[in-house]
N, C-alpha and C positions, 0 to 999 in steps of 0.2 A: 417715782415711788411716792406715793402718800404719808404720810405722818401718823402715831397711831391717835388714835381719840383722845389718851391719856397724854400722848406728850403733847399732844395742841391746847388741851387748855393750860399746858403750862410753856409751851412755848407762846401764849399772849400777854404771858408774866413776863417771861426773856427778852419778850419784845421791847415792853416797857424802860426795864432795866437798862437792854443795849441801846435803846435811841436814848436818853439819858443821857449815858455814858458819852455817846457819841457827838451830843449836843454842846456838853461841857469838855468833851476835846477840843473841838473847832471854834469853841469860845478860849477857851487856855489858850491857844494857837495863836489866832487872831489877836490875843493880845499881849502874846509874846511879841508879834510884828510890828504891832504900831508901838512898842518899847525901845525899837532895837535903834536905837539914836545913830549906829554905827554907819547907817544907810539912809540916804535922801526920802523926804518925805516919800517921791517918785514912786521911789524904790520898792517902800515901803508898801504904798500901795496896788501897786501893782502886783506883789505878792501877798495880799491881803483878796485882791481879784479873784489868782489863780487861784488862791485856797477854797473861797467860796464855790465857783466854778466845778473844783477835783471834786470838793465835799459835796456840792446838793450832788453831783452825776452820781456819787456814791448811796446820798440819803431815801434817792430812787431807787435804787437798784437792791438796796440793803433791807428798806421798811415797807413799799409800797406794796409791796408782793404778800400781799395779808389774805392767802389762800391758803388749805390746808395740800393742797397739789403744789404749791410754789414755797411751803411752809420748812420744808428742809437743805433746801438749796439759801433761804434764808438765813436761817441756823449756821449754816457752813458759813457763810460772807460774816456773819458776828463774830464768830469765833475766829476766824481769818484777820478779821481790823483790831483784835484781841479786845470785843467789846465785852466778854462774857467770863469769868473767872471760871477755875473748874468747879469750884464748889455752887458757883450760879446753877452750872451743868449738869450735877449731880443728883439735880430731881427727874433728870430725865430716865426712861426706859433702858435696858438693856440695850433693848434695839435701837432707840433713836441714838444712845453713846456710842454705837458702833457706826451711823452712819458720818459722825462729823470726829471720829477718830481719828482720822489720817489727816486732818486741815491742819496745815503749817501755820501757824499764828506770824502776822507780818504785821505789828502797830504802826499804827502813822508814823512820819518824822516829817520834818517839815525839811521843802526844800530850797534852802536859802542861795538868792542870786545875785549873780553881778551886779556892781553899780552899772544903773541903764545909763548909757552916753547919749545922746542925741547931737545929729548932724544939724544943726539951724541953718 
């Protein structure tokens, strides 16, 4: 299903907003990581790795899709990583509110790992 005219010009405003948003999580993150003295430098960055890794698979999947045929499926993955506030959402259409109505918002968390051992 396509997008109507009126929510696409303002889902290129949403857009903006949720990369944004989303940019300055993964920076917050990242340097929650390289903080966390609790864990070896190692440690550290090896989950500094995965983070970038999880996040660009996500930043593809989330922004690059800048079609008005791929433009609500987009919408739903914002509001899903809870990049979007409801009041962001509230310039939307009747119609477009009813299509990402049901998206369970899931924010990031970061997922902290074992100190890595290595066998030498």
């Amino acid at each position: 299903m396509s997008i109507l005219e009126s929510d696409w010009k303002k889902f290129k405003e949403l857009r903006k907003i949720a990369l944004d948003r989303f940019c300055q999580g993964v920076l917050a993150d990242a340097n929650t990581i390289t903080e966390h003295d609790a864990l070896s430098s190692h440690a550290r960055y090896v989950m500094l790795y995965r983070l970038m890794r999880d996040r660009d698979k996500d930043i593809v999947r989330v922004f690059d899709a800048y079609s008005r045929s791929k433009a609500l499926m987009a919408l739903r993955l914002m509001v899903r990583h809870d990049l979007l506030t409801d009041a962001d959402l509230s310039v939307l259409s009747e119609a477009g509110l009813e299509e990402i109505a049901n998206v369970v918002r899931q924010p990031y968390e970061l997922e902290w790992i074992e100190e890595i051992e290595r066998d030498d």
